[in-house]
Residue frames relative to the residue before (quaternion, step in Angstrom):
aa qw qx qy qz dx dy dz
X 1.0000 0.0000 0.0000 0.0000 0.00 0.00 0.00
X 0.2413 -0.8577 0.4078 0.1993 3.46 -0.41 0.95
X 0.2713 -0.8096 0.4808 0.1993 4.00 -0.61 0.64
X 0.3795 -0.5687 0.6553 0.3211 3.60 -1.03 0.38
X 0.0967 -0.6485 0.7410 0.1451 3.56 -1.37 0.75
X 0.5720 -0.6233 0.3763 0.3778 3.51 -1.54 0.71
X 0.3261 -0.7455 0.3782 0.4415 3.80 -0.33 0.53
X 0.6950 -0.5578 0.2723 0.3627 3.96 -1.21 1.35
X 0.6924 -0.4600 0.4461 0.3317 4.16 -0.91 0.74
X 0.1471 0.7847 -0.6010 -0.0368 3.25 -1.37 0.89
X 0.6342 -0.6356 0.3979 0.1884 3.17 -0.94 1.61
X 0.0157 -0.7140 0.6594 0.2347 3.65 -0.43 0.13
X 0.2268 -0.5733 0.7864 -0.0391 3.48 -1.57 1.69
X 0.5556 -0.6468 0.5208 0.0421 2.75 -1.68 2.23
X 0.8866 0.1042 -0.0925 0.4410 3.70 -1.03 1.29
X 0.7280 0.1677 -0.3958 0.5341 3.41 1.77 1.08
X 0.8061 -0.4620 0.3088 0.2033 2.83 -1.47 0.52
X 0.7366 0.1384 -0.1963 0.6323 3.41 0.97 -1.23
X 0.4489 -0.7578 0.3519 0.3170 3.47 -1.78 0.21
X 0.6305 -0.5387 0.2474 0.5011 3.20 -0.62 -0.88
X 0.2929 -0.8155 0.4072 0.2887 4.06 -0.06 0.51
X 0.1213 -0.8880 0.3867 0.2171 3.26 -0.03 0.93
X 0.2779 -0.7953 0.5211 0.1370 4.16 -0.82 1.28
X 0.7951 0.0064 0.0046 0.6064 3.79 -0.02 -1.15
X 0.0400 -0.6791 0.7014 0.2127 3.83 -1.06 0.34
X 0.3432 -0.6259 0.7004 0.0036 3.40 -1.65 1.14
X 0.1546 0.8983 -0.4112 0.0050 2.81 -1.46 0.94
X 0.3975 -0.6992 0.5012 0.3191 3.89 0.45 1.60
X 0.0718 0.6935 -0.7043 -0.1337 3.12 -1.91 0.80
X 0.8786 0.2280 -0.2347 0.3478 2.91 -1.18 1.09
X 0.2083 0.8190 -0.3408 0.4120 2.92 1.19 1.33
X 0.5819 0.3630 -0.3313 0.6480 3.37 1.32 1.07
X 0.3101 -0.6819 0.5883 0.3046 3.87 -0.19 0.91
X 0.7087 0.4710 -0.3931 0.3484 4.28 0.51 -0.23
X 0.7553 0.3756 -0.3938 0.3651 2.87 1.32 -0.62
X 0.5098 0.6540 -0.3868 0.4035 3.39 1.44 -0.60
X 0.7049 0.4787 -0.3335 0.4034 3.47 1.16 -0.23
X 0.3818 0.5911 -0.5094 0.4953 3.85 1.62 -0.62
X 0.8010 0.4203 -0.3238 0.2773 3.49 0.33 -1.53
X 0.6012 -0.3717 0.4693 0.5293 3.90 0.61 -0.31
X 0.7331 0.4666 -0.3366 0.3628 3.60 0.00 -0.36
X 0.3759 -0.4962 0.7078 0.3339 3.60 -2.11 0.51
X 0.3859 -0.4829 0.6240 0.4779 3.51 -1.86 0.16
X 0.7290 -0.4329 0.5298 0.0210 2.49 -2.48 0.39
X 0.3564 0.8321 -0.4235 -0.0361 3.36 1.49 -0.12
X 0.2476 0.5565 -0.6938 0.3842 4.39 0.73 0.68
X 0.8810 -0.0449 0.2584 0.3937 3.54 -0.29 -0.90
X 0.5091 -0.7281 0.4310 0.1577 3.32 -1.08 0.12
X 0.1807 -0.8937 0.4053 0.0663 3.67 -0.09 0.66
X 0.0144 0.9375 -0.3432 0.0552 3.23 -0.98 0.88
X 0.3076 -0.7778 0.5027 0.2186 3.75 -0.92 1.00
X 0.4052 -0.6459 0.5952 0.2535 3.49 -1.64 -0.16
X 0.0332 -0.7781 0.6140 0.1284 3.03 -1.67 0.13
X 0.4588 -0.7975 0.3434 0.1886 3.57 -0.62 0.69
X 0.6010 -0.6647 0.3251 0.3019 3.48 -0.31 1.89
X 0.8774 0.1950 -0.2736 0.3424 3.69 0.75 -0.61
X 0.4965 0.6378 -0.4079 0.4245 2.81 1.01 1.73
X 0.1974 0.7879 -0.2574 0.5235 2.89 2.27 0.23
X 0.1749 0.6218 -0.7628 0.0302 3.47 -1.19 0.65
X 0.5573 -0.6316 0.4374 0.3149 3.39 -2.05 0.30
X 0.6510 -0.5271 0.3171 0.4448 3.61 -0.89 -0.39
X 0.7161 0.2646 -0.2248 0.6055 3.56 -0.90 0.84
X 0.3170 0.5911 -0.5934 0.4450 3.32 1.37 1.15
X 0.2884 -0.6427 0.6906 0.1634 4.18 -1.64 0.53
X 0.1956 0.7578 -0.6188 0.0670 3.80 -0.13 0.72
X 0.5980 -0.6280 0.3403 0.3635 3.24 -1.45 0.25
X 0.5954 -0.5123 0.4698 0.4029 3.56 -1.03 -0.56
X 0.2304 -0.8432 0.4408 0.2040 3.09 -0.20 1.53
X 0.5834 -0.6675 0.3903 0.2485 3.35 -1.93 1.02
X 0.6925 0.2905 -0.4480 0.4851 3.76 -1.40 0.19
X 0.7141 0.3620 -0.4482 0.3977 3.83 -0.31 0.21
X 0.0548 -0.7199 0.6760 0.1474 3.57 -1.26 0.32
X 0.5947 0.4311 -0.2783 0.6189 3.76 1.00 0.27
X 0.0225 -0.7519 0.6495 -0.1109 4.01 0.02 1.58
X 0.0651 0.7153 -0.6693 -0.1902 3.50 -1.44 -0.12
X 0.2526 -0.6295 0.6860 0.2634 2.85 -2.11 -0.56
X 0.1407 -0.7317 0.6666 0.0210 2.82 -1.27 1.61
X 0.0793 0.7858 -0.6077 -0.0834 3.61 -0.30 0.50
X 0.2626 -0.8002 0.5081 -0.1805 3.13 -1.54 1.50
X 0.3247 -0.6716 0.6031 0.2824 3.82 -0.87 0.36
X 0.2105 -0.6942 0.6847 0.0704 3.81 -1.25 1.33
X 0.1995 -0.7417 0.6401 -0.0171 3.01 -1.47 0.64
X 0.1771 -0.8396 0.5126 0.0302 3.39 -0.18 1.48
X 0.1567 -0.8745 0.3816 0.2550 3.25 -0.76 0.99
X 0.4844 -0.7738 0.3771 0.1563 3.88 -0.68 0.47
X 0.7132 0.0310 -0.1267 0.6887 4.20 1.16 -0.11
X 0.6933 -0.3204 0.4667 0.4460 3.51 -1.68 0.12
X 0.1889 0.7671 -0.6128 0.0186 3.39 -1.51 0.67
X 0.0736 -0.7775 0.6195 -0.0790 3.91 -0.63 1.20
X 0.7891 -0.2402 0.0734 0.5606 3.59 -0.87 1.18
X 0.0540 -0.7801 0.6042 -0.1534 2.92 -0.04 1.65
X 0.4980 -0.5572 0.6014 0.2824 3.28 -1.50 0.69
X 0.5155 -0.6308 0.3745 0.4428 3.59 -1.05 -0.07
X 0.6229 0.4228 -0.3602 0.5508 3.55 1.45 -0.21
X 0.5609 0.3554 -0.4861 0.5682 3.46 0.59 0.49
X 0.6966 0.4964 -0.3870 0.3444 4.02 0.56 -0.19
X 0.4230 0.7650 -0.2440 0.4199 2.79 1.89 -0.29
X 0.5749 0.6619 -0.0939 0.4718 2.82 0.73 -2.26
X 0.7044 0.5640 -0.2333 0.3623 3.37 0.49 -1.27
X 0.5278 0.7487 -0.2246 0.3323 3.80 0.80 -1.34
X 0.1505 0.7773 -0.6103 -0.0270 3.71 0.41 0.49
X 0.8027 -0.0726 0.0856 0.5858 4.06 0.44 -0.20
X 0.2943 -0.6337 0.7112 0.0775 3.02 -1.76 0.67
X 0.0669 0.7511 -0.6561 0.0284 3.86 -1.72 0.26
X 0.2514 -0.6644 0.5796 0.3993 3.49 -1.29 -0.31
X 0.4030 -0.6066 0.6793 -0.0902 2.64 -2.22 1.08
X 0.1367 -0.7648 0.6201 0.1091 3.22 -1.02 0.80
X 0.1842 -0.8092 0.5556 0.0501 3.76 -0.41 0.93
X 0.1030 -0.8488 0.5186 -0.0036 3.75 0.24 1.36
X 0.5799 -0.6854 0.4254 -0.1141 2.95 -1.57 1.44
X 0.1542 0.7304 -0.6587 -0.0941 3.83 -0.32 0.86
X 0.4715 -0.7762 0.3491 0.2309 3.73 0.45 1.21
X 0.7624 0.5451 -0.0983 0.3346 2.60 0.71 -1.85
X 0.5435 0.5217 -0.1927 0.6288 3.45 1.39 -1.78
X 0.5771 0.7125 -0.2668 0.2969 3.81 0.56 -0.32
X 0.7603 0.3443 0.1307 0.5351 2.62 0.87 -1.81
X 0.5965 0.5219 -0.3293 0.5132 3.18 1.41 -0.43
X 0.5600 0.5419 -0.3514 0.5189 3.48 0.99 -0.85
X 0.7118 0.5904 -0.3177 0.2093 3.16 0.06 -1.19
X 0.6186 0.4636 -0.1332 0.6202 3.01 1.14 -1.98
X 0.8003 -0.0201 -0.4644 0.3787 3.48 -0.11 0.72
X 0.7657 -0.3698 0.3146 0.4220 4.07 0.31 1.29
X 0.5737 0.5553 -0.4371 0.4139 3.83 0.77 0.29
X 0.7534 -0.3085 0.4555 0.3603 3.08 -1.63 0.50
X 0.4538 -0.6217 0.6235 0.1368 3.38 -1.88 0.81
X 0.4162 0.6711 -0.5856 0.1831 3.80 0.87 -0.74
X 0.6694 0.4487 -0.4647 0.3670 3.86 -0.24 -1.31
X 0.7929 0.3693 -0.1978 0.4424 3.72 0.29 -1.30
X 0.7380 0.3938 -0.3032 0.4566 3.95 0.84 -0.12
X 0.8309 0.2690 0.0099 0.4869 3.24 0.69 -1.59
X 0.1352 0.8175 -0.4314 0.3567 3.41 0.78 1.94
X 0.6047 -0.5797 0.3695 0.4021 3.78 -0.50 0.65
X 0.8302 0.1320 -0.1475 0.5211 3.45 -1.09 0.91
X 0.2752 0.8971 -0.2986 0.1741 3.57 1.42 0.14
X 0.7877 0.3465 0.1440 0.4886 2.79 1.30 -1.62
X 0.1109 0.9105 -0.3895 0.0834 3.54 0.79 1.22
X 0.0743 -0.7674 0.6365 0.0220 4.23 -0.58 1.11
X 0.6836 -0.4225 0.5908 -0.0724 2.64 -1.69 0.88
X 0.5378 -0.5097 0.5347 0.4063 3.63 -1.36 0.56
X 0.1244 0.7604 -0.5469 -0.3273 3.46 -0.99 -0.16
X 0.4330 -0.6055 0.5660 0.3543 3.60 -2.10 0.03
X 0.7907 -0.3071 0.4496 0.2797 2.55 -1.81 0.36
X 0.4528 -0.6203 0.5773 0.2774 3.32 -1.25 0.76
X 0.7246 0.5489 -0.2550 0.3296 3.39 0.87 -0.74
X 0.4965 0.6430 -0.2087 0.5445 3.27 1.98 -0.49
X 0.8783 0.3689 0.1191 0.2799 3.43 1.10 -1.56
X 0.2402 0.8752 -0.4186 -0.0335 3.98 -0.12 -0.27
X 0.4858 -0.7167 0.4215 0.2696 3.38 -0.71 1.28
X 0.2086 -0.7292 0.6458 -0.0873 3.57 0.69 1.48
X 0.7484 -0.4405 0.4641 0.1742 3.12 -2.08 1.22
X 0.8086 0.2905 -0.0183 0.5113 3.41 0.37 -1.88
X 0.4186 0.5873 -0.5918 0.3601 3.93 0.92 0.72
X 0.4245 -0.6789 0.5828 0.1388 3.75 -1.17 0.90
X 0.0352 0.7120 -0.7012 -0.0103 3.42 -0.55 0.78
X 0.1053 -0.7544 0.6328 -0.1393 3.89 -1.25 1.48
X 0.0955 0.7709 -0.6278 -0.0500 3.43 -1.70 0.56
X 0.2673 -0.6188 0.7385 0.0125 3.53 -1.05 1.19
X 0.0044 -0.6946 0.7190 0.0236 2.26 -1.50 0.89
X 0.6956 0.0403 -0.0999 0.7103 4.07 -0.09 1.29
X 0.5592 -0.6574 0.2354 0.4469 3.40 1.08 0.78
X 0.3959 0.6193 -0.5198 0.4354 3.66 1.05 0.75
X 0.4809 -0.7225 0.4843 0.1106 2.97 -1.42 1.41
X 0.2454 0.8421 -0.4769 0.0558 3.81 -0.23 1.25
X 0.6770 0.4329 -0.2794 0.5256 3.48 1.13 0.68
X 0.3721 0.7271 -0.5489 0.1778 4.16 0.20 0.06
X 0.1797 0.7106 -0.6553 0.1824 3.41 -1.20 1.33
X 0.0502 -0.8791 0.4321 0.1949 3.33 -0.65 -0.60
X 0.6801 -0.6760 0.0819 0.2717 3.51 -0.47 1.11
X 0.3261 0.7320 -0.4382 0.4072 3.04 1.21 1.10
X 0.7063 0.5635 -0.1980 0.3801 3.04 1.65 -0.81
X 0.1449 0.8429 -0.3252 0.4036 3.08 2.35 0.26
X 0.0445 0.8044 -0.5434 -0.2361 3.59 0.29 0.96
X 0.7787 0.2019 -0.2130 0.5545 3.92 0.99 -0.47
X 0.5904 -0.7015 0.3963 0.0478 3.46 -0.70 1.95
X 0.6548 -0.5731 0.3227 0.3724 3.36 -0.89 1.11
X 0.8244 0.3432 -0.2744 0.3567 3.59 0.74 -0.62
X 0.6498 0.5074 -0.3815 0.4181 3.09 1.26 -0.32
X 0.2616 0.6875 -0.4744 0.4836 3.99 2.09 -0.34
X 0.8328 0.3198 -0.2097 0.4003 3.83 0.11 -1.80
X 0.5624 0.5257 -0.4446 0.4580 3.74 0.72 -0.67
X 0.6591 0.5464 -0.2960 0.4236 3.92 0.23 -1.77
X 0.7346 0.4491 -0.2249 0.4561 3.93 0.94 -1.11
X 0.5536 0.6589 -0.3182 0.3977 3.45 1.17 -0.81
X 0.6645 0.5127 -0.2782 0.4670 3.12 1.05 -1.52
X 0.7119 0.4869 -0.1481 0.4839 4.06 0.93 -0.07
X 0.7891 0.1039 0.0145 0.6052 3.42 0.84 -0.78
X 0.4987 -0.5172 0.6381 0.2768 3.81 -1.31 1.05
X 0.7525 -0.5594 0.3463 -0.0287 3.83 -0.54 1.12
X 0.6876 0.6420 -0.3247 -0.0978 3.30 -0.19 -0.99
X 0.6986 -0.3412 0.3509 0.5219 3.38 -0.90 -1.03
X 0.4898 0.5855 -0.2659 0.5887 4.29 0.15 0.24
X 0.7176 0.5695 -0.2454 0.3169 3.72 0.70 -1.38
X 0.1128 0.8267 -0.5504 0.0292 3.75 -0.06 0.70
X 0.5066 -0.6322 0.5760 0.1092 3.54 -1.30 1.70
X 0.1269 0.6988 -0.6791 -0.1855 3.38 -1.16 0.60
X 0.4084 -0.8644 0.2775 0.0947 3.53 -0.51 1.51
X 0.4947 -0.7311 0.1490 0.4457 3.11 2.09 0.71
X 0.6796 -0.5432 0.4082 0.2764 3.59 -1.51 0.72
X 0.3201 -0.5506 0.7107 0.2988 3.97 -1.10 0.64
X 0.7587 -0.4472 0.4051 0.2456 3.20 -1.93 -0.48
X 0.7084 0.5242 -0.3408 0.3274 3.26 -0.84 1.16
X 0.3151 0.7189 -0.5361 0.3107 3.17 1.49 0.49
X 0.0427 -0.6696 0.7361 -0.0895 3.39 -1.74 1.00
X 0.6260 -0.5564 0.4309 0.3361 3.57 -1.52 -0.03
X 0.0345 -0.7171 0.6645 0.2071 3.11 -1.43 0.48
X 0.3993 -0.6742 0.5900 0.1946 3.35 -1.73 -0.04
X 0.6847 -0.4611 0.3483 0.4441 3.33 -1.36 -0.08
X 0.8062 0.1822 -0.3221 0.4616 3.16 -1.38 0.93
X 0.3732 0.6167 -0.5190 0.4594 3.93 0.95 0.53
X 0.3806 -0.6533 0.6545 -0.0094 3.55 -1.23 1.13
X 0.0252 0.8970 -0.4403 -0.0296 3.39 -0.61 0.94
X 0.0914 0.9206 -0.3776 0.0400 3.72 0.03 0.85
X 0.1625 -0.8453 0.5062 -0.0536 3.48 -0.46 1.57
X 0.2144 -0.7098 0.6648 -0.0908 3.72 -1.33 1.11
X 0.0434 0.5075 -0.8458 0.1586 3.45 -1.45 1.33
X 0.5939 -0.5912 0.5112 0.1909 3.17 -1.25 1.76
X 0.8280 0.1548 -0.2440 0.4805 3.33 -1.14 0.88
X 0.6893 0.5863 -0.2698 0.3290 3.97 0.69 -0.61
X 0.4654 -0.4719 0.5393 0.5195 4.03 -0.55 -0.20
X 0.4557 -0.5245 0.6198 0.3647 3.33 -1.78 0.64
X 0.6754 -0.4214 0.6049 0.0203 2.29 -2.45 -0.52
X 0.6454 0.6245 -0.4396 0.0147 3.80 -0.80 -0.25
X 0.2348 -0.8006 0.5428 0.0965 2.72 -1.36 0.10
X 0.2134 -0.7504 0.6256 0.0062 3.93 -0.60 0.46
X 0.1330 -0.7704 0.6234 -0.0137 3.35 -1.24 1.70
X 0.2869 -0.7146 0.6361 0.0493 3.43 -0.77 1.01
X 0.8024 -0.3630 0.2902 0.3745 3.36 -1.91 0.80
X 0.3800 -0.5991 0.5436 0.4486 4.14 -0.82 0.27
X 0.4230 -0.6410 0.5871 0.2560 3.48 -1.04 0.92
């Protein structure tokens, strides 16, 4: 019996024509020393550390999804993505550079609770990270247009309330050393998108909350939750 599969996300990239296809999404946790602290935790500073999410769970911005079920504790994590752009394997950091074909924001949603629950007993994150509509991007720019400069503000509102403002200085491990540190683990490729973890202030939202995110110089963000189906 033959099945229709959905066909894989595409990124719209500012001032071309084709987008971006999106394959594996990465993601740094803890990668803000405030937020790793809201959560209970010291950073990690040996190395960086990382979860996944699954591409067909990915929606674009100015998507309306519902409120997803089993969790009564949602967040927002909003985040800078990094799209990569050629093959890369134990990269140097000026070859991880090199790599960087565009950048955007991303919202990385939260079943907290399912989260933490895992955690605290040594399980996987999947139920509380890697959750339908989970994973939300943004237009992105060019790398060549752009740079994740120190003194860029990255912000979320939610209902236009301010509950996230940092800026990417607070990046304790740097876009290239994020792509070098991964390289040394995974074959690279084009498809591969970095989330570069969440500053401080994530909190819950609910249904019918409006979400809108900003990284100085980049397309926004939002998103809108509807009733749980």
């Amino acid at each position: 019996m033959p099945f229709s599969l959905p066909k894989p996300l595409e990124i719209p990239v500012e001032g071309l024509s084709t987008p971006y296809p999106l394959g594996r999404v990465f993601c740094v946790g803890r990668n803000y020393a405030a937020h790793a602290a809201e959560m209970g935790h010291e950073v990690d500073r040996e190395a960086p550390f990382y979860f996944t999410k699954s591409a067909a769970n990915a929606v674009l911005s100015g998507a309306t999804v519902p409120f997803p079920p089993g969790t009564d504790n949602f967040h927002h994590e909003m985040e800078l993505a990094v799209a990569i752009g050629k093959p890369v394997f134990r990269a140097s950091r000026v070859e991880a550079a090199d790599a960087v074909y565009a950048y955007g924001c991303a919202l990385d949603m939260t079943r907290r609770d399912l989260q933490i629950k895992e955690r605290n007993k040594q399980r996987p994150w999947d139920l509380g990270k890697d959750l339908e509509n989970g994973a939300v991007f943004g237009p992105l720019t060019s790398a060549a247009d752009w740079s994740p400069d120190d003194d860029k503000r990255i912000v979320l509102s939610v209902n236009g309330d301010v509950r996230q403002d940092a800026t990417l200085h607070e990046l304790i491990w740097k876009i290239d050393e994020i792509i070098s540190h991964l390289s040394g683990y995974y074959h690279l490729r084009p498809g591969d998108l970095i989330m570069t973890g969440t500053p401080a202030g994530v909190g819950p939202v609910q249904a019918g909350d409006r979400l809108e995110g900003t990284i100085d110089g980049l397309q926004p963000i939002s998103l809108t939750l509807s009733a749980a189906e």
